[in-house]
N, C-alpha and C positions, 0 to 999 in steps of 0.2 A: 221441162217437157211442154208447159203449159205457153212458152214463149214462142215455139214453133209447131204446135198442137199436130201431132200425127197417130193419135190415140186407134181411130177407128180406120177404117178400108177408104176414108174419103180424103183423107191425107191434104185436108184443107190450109194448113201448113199457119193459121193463123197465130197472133198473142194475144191470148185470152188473157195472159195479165195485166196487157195494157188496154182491156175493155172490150176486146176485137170478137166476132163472132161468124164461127164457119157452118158446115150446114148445121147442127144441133143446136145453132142458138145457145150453147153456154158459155159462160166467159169463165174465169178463175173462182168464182165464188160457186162454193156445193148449195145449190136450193134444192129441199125436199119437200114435195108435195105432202106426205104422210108417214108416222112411223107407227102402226099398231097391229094388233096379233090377228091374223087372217086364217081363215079357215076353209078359204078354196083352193088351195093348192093341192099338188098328190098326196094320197092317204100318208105316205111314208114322211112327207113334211109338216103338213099339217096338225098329224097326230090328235091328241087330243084338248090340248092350248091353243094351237094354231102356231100357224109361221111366225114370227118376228119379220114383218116385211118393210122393209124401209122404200119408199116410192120415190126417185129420183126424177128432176123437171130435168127437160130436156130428151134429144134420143138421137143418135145418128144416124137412125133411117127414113121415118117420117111414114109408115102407113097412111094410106090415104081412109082406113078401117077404123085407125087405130082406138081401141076404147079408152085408152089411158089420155085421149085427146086435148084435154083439159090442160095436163100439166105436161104434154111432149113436145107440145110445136114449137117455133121461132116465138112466138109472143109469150110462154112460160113464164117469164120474168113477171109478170103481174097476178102469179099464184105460186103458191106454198112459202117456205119460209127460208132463208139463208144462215147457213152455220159454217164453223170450220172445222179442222181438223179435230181438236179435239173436241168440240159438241156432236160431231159426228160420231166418234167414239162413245161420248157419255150416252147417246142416243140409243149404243149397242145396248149398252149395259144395263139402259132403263129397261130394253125390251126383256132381255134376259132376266129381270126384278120381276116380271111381270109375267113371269113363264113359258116365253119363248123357246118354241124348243130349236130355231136355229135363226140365225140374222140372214133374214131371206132380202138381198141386195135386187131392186127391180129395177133394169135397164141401168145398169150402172155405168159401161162401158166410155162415156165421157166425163169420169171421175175416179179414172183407174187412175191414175198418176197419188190422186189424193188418199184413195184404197191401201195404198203402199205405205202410207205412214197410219192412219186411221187404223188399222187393223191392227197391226202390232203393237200401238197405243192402246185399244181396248184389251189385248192380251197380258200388257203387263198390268191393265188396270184388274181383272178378274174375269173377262170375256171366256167361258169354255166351251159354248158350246156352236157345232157347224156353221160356216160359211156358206152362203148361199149365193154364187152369180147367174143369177137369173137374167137371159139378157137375147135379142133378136136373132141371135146366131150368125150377125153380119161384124164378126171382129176380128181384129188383126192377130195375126201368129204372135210377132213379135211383142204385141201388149199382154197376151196373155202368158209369156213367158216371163214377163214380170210378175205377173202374182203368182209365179209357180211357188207352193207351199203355202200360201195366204188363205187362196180356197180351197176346202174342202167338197162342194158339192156341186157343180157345175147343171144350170138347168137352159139349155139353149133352145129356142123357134129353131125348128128345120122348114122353113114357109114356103119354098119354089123349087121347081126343079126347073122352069121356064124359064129364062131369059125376058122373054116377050113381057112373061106377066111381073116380073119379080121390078122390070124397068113401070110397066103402067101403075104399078101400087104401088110401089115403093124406091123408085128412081133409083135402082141397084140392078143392073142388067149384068151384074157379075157376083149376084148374090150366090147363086150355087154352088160356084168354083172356091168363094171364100170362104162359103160354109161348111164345106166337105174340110179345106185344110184350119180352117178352126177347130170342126169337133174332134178330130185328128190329135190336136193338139189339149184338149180338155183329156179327151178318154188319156193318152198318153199319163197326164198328173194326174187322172185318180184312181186307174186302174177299174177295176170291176166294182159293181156298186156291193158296200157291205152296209145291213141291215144290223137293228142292233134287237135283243132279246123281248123290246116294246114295240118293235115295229117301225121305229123312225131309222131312217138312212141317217150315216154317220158321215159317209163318201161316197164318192160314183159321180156318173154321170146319166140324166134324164133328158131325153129329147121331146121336145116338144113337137106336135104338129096340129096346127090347126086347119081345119078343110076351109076353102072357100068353093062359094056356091059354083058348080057346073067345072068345076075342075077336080074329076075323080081322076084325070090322067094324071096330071100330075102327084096325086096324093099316091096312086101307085108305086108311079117312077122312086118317089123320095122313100117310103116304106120298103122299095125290093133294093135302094143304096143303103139304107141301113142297116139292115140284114148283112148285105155283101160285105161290107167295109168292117160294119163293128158286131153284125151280130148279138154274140149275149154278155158283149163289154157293157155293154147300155142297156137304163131302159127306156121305154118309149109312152108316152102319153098323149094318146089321140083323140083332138080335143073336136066337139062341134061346136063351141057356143057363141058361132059367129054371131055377130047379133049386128045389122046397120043402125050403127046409131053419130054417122055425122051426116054433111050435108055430099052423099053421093051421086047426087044429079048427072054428073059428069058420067057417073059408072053404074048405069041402069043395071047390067048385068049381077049387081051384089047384092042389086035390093029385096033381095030373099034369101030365106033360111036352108040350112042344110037342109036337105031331103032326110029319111028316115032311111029308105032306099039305099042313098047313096051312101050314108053314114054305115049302112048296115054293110055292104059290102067290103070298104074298108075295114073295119074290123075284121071281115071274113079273111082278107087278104091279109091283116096282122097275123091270125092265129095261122093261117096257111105259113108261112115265113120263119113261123117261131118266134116271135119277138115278144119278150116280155116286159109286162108295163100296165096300163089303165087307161080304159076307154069311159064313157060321159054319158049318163042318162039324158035324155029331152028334157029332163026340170033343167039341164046347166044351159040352156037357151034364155039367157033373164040377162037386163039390163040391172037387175038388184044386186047382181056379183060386182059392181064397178063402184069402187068406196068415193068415198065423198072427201077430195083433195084442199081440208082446209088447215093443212100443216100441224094439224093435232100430234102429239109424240114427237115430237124432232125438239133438241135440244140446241137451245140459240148458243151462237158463239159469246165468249166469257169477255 
């Protein structure tokens, strides 16, 4: 897969085995920026340990916002650390030593080919506990029909309902269409989200949205399709903590924060809809939530 790469919606068709690099800048070798136990994710993942999050370089979408900017772009190769299959694995199982209560995979999506042996490797090694693909919501049917049974817990961005804006930030002008039949295809494998007697999710599916500034229309539009489509298959997590933190000159309009205003009617418009899930105090406005990407927890290759 990795000779004619067609992992993500950008179907860049490159050989990343032989060094080659299409829009995510990753070639055949998994670099991870981070692997340790994180405590901002939803109450149901987080728990009381935190995530097991493993932070993967690279991204096939490229936000122009993006916080994880450090280790997403084309130039990633000069941060975090390179493993393979099986340190990727032993990576699981460290987190899991270390009381993880689920291997929360971030932006995985140009490393699913590798996910397919990695994971099954962690489970004959002693891996038990949830799957976590965390990832921009810009991914292909057919890749995720590969890990069908692999994940347990699917957590996607739902980020545009605009065309306009989905192409200005994130050069994906057919982001909505591939995300509607992506989460299709997630809610499909995991059915309704089940809780376990602690509180942490075991399976399901969580949607993510985050608001950008002065576009409540769009956080509408995408809040009244999830309702329609999936309802109380999913749940939903309405995030504000946009925060500018690269160089947005280019894109005056983001150089502020949610409104309080704005924030607040969204949520009104969640609970009008029914949709259940977890909304964000004003403290999640912090650049402090963004870990510090020096390949700490990742397990080198043997």
């Amino acid at each position: 897969m990795l000779e004619h790469c067609t992992l993500c919606p950008r179907l860049c068709g490159v050989n990343r085995e032989a060094g080659e690099h299409g829009f995510c800048g990753a070639d055949a070798r998994i670099r991870i920026g981070l692997a340790s136990l994180h405590q901002w994710e939803e109450p149901c993942l987080s728990g009381t340990n935190g995530a097991g999050t493993v932070f993967f370089c690279h991204c096939p979408l490229g936000c122009v916002y993006c916080q994880n900017h450090d280790i997403s772009g084309l130039d990633a190769d000069a941060s975090g650390i390179c493993t393979d299959i099986s340190g990727l694995a032993d990576t699981f199982l460290s987190l899991q030593q270390r009381g993880a209560h689920n291997i929360d995979l971030v932006t995985p999506t140009q490393y699913a080919a590798q996910l397919t042996q990695a994971i099954p490797l962690a489970r004959k090694r002693g891996l038990t506990i949830p799957i976590v693909y965390n990832c921009g919501g810009y991914e292909r049917v057919e890749t995720l029909r590969m890990l069908d049974g692999l994940i347990d817990i699917y957590l996607p961005d739902f980020k545009y309902y605009s065309s306009y804006y989905s192409e200005r930030y994130s050069r994906a002008p057919d982001y909505f269409d591939v995300t509607v039949d992506a989460i299709d295809e997630m809610v499909r494998q995991t059915a309704e989200p089940v809780i376990d007697a602690d509180g942490l999710m075991r399976s399901g599916t969580i949607i993510r949205h985050l608001m950008l500034p002065n576009l409540g229309s769009d956080t509408a539009h995408i809040l009244r399709t999830i309702a329609k489509r999936w309802g109380t298959e999913v749940f939903v997590s309405l995030m504000r903590q946009f925060t500018p933190c690269t160089d947005l000159t280019d894109y005056p309009e983001l150089l502020q924060p949610i409104t309080d205003e704005a924030y607040a009617e969204a949520c009104e418009q969640m609970a009008f809809l029914g949709l259940d899930g977890w909304t964000q105090d004003a403290e999640a406005i912090s650049e402090s939530f963004i870990p510090h990407f020096d390949g700490t927890g990742v397990c080198r290759a043997k």
